[in-house]
N, C-alpha and C positions, 0 to 999 in steps of 0.2 A: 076477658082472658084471651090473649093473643095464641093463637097455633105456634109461634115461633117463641114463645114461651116454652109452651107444653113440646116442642120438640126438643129444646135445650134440656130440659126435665127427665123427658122420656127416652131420646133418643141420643141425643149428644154428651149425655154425664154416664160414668160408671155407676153400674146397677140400676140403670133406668125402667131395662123391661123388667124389675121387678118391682118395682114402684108401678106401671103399668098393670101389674096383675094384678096390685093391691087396689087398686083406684079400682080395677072390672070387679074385682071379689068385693068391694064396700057396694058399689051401685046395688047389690042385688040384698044387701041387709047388712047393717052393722056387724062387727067381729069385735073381740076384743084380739091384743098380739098374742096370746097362746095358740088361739083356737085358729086366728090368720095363716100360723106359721105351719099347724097341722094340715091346713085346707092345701097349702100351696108347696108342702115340703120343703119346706125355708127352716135356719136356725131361728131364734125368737130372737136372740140377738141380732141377727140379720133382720127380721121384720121393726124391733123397736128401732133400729136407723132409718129404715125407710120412713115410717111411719113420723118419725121426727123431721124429716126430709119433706115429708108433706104436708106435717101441720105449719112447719115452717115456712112453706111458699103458699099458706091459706088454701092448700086443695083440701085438707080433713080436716075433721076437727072433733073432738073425744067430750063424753061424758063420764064422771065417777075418777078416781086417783089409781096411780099407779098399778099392780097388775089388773085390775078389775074393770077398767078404763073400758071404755066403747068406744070405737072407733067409727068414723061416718064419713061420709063426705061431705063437704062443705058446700053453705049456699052458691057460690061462686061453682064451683065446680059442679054439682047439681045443673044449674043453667047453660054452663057448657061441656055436657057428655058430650054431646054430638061432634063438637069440637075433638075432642080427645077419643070418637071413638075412628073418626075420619082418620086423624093422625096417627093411631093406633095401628088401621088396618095399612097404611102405607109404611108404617115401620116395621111391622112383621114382613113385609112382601119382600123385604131386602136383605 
């Protein structure tokens, strides 16, 4: 996973720092989108875009069907936190 990915991702697309949050909130244990969208004071609407945002470019990936769904982070993404937490802290600093 390229950093000039995860920046176009995170930093360069509208709504990125909340895709961002989602990705810090999965690292630390699966969510399903209700319970994402209470953790981070999001619409659920707003979380199921994201969250389709990111399974889409293979950073999460769900267990179980529609609202019941688990939410995780992907093997890919797993192996490069570090990558994205690098990236993270320089896009907050701006």
């Amino acid at each position: 996973m390229k950093k000039v990915f995860l920046w176009w991702l995170i930093a360069g697309s509208k709504g990125g720092e909340n895709r961002g949050r989602i990705i810090l909130e999965l690292n630390k244990r699966p969510y399903n989108a209700n319970k994402l969208a209470e953790k981070l004071s999001l619409d659920y609407k707003t979380i199921r875009h994201h969250i389709g945002v990111l399974k889409e470019n293979n950073l999460v990936k769900s267990t179980g069907e529609k609202y019941g769904a688990l939410y995780f982070l992907s093997d890919e993404m797993e192996k490069n936190y570090n990558v994205f937490l690098s990236m993270w802290e320089e896009f907050k600093e701006e």
